[in-house]
BAKOL-866452 format. One record per residue (C-alpha): residue in one letter; z, y, x. Coordinates in steps of 0.05 Angstrom, whole numbers, plus 5000, padded with zeros to 4 digits. Example, Ala and Ser with C-alpha at 12.3 -4.5 7.8 and 13.67 -1.06 7.14 Angstrom:
2
a515649105246
s514349795273
! end
This chain:
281
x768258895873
x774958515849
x778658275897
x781657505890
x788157435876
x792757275933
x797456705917
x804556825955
x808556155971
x814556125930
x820256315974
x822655565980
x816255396004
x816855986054
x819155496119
x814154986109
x808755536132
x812955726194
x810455386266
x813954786285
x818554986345
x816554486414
x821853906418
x823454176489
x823854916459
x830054686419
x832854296478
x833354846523
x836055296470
x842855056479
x842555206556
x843155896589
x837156396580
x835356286649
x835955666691
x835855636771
x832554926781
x834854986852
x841555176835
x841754616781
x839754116836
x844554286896
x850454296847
x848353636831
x847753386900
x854653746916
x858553286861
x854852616884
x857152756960
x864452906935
x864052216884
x862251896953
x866952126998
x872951996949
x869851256938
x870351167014
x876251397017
x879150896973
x881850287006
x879349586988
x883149226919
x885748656967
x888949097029
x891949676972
x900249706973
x901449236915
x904349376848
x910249626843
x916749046835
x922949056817
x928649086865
x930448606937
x934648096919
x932747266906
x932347286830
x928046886792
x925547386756
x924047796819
x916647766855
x918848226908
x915347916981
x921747857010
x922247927091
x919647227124
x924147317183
x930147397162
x933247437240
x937246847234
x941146737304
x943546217340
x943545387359
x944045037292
x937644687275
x938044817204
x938045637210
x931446017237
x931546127308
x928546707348
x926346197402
x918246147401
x918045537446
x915545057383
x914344337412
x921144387445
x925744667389
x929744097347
x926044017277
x919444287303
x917343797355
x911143537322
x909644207297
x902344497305
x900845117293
x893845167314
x888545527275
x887444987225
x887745467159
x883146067147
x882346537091
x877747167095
x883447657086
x888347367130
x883147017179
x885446367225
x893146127218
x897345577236
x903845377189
x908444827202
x915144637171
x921544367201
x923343627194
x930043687192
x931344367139
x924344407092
x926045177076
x924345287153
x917445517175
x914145807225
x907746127218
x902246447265
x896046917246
x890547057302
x889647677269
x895048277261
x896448647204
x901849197213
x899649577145
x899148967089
x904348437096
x901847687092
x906347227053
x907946517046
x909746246961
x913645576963
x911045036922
x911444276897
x904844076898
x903843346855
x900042726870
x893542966834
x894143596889
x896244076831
x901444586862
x907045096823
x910945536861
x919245376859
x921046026892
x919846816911
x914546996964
x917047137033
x913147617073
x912247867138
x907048367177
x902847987231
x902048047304
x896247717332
x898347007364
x906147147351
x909746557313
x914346827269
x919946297252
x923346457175
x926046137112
x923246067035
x928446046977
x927345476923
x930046036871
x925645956813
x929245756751
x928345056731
x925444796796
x930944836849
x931444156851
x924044086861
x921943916939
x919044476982
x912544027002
x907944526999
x906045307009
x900145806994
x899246357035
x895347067015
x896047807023
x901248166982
x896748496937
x894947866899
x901947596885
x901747876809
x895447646789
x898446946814
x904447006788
x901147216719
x897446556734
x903646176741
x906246426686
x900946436634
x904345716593
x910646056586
x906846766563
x903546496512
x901446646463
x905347316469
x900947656525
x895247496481
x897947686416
x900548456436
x900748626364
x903548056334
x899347706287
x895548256262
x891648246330
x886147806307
x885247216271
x887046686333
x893147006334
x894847066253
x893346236255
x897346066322
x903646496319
x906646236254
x905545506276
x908445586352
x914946036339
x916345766407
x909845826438
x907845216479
x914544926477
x913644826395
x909344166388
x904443706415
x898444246382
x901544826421
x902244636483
x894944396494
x893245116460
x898645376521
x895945006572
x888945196556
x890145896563
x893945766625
x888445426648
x882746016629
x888346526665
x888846126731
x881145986734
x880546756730
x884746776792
x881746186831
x874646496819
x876647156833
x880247046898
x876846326918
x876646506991
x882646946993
x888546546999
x889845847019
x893845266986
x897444767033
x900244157029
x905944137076
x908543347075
! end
């Protein structure tokens, strides 16, 4: 009997006849020969514990030590929280005096300083201002707070409510139901002739988003445009035509103002129940 012919594959053809290797074969190839599932697991459960204990561990945004400032003295330029009580001594009405008796201390006599204000990181306050010298506060928190200082931002708020701050933040840790008598500075450049008529009041912590806020007009469009106008395209149409950013023309300073506006909507949003805006007179 003749056998048939046996037709080999070509060699080319010679991996099409091999067994397809399981999907999960190849996965596991590129782990070790031999895998401990319990092992695999309790590492696992090991670095989810630590992850957990280092997230606890981490204090709250608001009540972290804020960012880091430049150095202690009044400068414009400077957001430093200064010290609220700056232990002013003696009789003249016009200095800060370490006496606590309010309703009987010259300038203060109609002051109130009951818990009329409350935010959620400072909790109830009273503020009032002196009627003779409007840089001179006192202030009282029903909560303390020896580790984050609470400070007070001068401002001129406007007829339509709208507040900017004239001057550096003062600051000052809390003792529950102490009143703490000190002075704010009207040292902004450009507003010292402002009045002080009004003052917002939050944790330390926030003061550079604010100030970034406050800012934002005179920023523009430079904080937006880091890399000139090759950043995008808003930037390649706005910087040739505002060489002097909102200060240029009529065009951009709306375009200013409306990114000062997006930048201090951030903020309110952000910290809506964390600080409080007061009109003082």
């Amino acid at each position: 009997m003749i056998l048939p012919k046996i037709r080999m594959p070509h060699p080319q053809n010679i991996e099409a006849y091999r067994p397809l290797k399981k999907t999960h074969d190849i996965f596991l190839k590129t782990e070790k020969n031999e895998v401990d599932p319990y092992k695999v697991h309790m590492k696992i459960l090991l670095l989810v514990t630590t992850l957990m204990m280092i997230s606890a561990c981490d204090a709250p945004r608001r009540t972290r030590d804020p960012y880091p400032y430049t150095g202690e003295n009044n400068s414009s330029n400077n957001y430093q929280g200064h010290n609220f009580n700056q232990g002013y001594t003696g009789t003249d009405p016009s200095q800060p005096s370490p006496n606590n008796n309010t309703q009987t201390q010259t300038g203060f006599e109609s002051c109130d300083l009951s818990n009329r204000f409350y935010s959620v990181d400072i909790g109830h306050f009273g503020i009032c201002q002196s009627s003779l010298n409007e840089t001179l506060l006192k202030f009282r928190s029903s909560l303390g707070s020896p580790s984050v200082r609470t400070c007070l931002i001068p401002t001129y708020k406007d007829s339509s409510g709208a507040s900017t701050y004239i001057g550096n933040p003062q600051c000052l840790y809390t003792t529950a139901g102490l009143v703490t008598e000190g002075r704010l500075f009207k040292d902004r450049t450009g507003f010292t002739n402002y009045p002080l008529n009004g003052v917002i009041v939050m944790k330390e912590p926030l003061i550079p988003e604010y100030i970034n806020c406050m800012n934002a007009f005179s920023n523009w469009p430079g904080q937006v445009c880091t890399m000139g106008v090759n950043t995008n395209q808003y930037c390649g149409y706005w910087i040739p035509r505002c060489p002097n950013g909102g200060k240029t023309n009529p065009s951009c300073d709306a375009e200013a103002k409306n990114y000062m506006g997006q930048v201090c909507n951030g903020f309110k949003t952000k910290y809506s129940n964390a600080y409080v805006d007061i009109r003082l007179k």
